[in-house]
C-alpha positions as CSV (number, residue, x, y, z in Angstrom):
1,X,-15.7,-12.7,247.2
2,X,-13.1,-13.3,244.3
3,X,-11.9,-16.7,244.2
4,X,-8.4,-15.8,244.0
5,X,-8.9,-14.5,247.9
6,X,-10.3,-17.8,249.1
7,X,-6.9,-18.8,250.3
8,X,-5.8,-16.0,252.0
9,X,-9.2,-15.9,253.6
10,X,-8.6,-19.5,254.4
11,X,-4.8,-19.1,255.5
12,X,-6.6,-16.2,258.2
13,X,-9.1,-18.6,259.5
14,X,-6.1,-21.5,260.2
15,X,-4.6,-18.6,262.3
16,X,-7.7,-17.3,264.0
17,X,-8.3,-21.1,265.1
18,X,-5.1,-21.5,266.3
19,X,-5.0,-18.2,268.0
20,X,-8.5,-18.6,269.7
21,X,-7.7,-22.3,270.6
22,X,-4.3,-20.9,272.3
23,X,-6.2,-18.2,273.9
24,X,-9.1,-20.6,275.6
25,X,-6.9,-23.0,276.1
26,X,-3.9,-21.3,278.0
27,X,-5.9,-18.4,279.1
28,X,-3.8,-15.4,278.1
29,X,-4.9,-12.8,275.8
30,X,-1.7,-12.4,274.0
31,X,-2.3,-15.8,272.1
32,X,-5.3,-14.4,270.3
33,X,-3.5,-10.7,269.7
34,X,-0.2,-12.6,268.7
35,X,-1.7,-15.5,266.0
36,X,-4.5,-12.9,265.0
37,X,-1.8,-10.2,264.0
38,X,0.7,-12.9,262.3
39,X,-2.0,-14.4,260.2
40,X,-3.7,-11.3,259.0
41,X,-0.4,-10.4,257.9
42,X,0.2,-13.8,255.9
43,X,-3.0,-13.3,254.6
44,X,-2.9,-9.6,253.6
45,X,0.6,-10.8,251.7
46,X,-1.1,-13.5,249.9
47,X,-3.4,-11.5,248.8
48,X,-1.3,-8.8,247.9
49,X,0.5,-11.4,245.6
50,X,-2.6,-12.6,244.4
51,X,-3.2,-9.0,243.3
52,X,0.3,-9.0,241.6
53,X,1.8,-6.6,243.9
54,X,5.7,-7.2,243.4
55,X,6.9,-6.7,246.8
56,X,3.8,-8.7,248.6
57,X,6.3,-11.0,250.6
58,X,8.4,-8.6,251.8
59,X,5.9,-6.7,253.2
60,X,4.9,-9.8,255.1
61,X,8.8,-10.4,256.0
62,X,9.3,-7.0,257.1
63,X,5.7,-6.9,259.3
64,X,6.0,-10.1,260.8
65,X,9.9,-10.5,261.4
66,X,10.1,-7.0,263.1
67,X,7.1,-7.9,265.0
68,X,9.2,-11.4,266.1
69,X,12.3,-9.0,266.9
70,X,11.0,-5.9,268.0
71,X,8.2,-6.6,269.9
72,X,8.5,-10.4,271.4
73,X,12.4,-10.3,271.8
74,X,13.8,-6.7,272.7
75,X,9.9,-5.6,274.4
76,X,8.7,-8.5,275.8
77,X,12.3,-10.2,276.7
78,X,11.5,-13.7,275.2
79,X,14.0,-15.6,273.3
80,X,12.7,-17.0,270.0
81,X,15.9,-18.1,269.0
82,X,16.7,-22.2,269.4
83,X,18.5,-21.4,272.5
84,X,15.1,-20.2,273.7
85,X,12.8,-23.4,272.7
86,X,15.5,-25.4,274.6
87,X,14.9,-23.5,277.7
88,X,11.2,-24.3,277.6
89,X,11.1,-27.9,276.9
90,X,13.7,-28.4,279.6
91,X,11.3,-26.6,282.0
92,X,8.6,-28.6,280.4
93,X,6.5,-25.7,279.8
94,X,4.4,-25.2,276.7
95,X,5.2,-21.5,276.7
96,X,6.3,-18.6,273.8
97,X,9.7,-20.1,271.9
98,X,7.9,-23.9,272.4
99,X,4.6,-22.6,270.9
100,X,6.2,-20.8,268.1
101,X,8.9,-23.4,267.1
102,X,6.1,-26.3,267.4
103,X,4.0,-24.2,264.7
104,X,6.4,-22.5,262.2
105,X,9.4,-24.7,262.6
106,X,8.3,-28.5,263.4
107,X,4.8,-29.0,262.3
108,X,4.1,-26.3,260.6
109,X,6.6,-27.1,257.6
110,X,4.4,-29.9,256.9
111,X,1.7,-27.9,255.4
112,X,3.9,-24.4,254.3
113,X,7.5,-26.6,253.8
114,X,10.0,-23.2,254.6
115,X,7.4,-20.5,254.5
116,X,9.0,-19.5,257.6
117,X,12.4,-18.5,255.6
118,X,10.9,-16.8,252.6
119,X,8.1,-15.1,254.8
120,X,8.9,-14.6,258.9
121,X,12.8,-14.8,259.9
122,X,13.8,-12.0,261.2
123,X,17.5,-12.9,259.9
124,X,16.3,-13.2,256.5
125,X,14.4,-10.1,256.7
126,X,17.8,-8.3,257.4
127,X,19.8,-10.1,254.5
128,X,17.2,-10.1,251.3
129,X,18.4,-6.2,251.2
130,X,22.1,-7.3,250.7
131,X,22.5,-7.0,246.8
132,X,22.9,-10.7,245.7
133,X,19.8,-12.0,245.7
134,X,20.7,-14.9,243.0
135,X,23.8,-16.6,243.9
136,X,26.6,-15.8,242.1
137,X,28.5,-18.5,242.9
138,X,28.3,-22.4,242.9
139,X,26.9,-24.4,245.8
140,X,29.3,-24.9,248.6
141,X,29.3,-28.2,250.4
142,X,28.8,-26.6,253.9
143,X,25.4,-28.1,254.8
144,X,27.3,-29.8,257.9
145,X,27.9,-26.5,259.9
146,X,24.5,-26.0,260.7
147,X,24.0,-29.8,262.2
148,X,27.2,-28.9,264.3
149,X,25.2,-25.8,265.1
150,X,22.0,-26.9,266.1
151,X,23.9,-29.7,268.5
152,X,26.0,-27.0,269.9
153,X,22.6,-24.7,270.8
154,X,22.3,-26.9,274.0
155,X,25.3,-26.0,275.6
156,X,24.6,-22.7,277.1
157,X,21.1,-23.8,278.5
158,X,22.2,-26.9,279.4
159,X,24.8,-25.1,281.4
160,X,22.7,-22.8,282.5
161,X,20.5,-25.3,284.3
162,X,23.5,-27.1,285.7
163,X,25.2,-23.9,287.1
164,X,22.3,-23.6,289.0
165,X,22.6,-19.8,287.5
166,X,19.8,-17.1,289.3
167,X,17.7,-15.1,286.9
168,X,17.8,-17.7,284.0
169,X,15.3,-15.5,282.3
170,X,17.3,-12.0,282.2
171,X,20.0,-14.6,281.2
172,X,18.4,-15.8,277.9
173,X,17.7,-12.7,277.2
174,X,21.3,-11.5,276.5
175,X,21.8,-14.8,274.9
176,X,18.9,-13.6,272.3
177,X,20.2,-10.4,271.8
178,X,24.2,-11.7,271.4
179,X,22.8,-14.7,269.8
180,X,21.0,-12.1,266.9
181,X,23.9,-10.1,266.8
182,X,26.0,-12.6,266.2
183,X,24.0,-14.0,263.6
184,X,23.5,-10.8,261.6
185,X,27.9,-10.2,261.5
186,X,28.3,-13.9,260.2
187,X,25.2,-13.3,257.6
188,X,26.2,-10.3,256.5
189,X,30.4,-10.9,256.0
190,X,28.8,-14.7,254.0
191,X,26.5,-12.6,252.1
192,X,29.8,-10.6,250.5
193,X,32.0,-13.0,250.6
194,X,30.2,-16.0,248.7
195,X,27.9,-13.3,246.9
196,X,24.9,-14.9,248.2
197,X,22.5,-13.2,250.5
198,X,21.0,-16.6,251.8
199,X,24.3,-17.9,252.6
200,X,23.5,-18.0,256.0
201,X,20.2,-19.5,255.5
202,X,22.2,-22.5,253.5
203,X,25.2,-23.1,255.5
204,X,25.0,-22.0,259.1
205,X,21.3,-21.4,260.4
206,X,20.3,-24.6,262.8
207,X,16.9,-24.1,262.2
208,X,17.0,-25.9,259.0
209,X,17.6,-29.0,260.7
210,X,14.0,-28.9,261.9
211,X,13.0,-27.6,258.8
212,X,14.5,-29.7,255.9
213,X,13.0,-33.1,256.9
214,X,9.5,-31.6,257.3
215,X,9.6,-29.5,254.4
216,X,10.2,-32.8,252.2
217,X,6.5,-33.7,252.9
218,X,4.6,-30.2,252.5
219,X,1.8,-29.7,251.4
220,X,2.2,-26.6,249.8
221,X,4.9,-26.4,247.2
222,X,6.3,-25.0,244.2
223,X,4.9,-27.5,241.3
224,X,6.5,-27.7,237.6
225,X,4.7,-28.6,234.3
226,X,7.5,-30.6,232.8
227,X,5.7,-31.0,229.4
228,X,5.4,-27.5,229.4
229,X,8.9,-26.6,231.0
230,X,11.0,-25.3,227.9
231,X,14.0,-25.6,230.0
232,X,15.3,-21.8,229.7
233,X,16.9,-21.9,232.5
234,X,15.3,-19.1,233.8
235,X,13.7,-20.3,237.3
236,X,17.1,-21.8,238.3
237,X,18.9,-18.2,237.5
238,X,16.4,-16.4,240.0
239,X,15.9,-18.8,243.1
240,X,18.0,-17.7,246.3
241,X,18.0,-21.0,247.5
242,X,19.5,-22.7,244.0
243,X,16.5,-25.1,244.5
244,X,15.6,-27.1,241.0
245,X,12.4,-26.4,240.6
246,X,12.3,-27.3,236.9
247,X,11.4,-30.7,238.3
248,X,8.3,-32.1,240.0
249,X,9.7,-35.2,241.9
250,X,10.0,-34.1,245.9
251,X,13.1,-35.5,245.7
252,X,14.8,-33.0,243.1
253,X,17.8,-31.0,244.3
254,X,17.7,-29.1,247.1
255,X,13.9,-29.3,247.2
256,X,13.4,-29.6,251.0
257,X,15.2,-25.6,250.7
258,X,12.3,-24.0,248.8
259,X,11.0,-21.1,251.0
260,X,8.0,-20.4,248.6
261,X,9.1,-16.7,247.0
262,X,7.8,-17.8,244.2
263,X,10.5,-15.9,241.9
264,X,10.4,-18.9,239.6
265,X,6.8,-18.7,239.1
266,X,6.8,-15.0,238.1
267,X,10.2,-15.8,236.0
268,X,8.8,-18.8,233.8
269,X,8.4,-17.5,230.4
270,X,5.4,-20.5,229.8
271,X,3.9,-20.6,233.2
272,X,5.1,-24.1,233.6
273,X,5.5,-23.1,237.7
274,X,2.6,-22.8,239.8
């Protein structure tokens, strides 16, 4: 085996643990179909950019974000959005939205920082085909919507609970599918209107707020060769996230916003990025 596929080979086995510790452990077959699929398509990705295939993570945005949508939320009926991970801890039940928000949201973004973003949302996934995929506008100081956000994601189940509502499943259900349509008007319309396709991703999705803090410590990040940076400007002009990756510290700007696309590395003239 090439070493260059020793880390997608390893990136498969992390899964398959994962999804054969989830299937022994809860019993249900769908853990070990569900991780096994998700993995071997991070893995196939990474190897595909490995290979220097140019659209490697959006084949891993497109198979695993439409698998999320398609077949978990409209098929199966569960609610992956935060609205849905509410409604299990409050049941106390380590089921579906719990699971997936524990690994790719919480804990996970301490080894892959906001791999999520760049590789799995199903928002995202939608928005990268808008045409402004470098802003084209200065940073807006909005990062305070999506805190408002993410508090005001309790209110419906919390309501829900109190109402004493019957069939609170069928009920989060419509919540996931107004909830994505919803999501998709207000990306879109920020998209054209600050020229940005990960407008939405900056300003208004409450995810982040799990996903910033975590993301600070990850293992896995973009690293810079500052001796070797010849300050082009280059990286900065390409990343959708306007992250400054010309930097090593962790603390340079908008560092915790990374989602690993890795434009910056394929854009540095001097391979200072890696």
């Amino acid at each position: 085996m090439s070493k260059k596929y020793f880390m997608p080979v390893v990136l498969f086995v992390i899964f398959e643990a994962i999804a054969v510790s989830l299937w022994l452990t809860k019993d249900n077959l769908f853990y070990l179909f569900n991780f096994t699929y998700i993995g071997g398509c991070l893995a196939a990705g990474l190897a595909l950019f490995v290979s220097g295939k140019s659209h490697a993570r959006r084949f891993v945005q497109l198979a695993v974000g439409s698998y999320m949508l398609v077949y978990l939320g409209l098929v199966c009926g569960e609610n992956m959005q935060l609205e849905g991970f509410w409604y299990y801890l409050f049941l106390g039940t380590f089921e579906a939205a719990a699971i997936h928000y524990a690994i790719a949201k919480i804990f996970g973004p301490l080894l892959f920082g906001r791999g999520w973003c760049g590789y799995a949302c199903w928002t995202a996934m939608v928005l990268d085909f808008l045409p402004y995929r470098q802003p084209q506008k200065p940073r807006a100081r909005l990062g305070a919507v999506r805190c408002i956000l993410f508090a005001a994601s309790l209110l419906p189940v919390l309501w829900l609970f109190h109402s004493g509502a019957e069939d609170l499943e069928r009920t989060m259900f419509l919540l996931f599918i107004g909830g994505n349509l919803l999501y998709y008007t207000v990306g879109v319309l920020l998209a054209f209107f600050m020229k940005d396709n990960r407008a939405f991703c900056k300003y208004i999705c409450p995810i982040t707020v799990f996903l910033k803090p975590m993301s600070y410590f990850s293992a896995l990040r973009i690293h810079c060769n500052e001796e070797a940076c010849i300050h082009c400007g280059k990286c900065l002009r390409v990343c959708p996230m306007d992250v400054e990756v010309n930097r090593e510290s962790r603390s340079r700007k908008y560092g915790t916003e990374c989602i690993l696309c890795y434009e910056c590395v394929k854009a540095c003239p001097v391979k200072a990025l890696r």
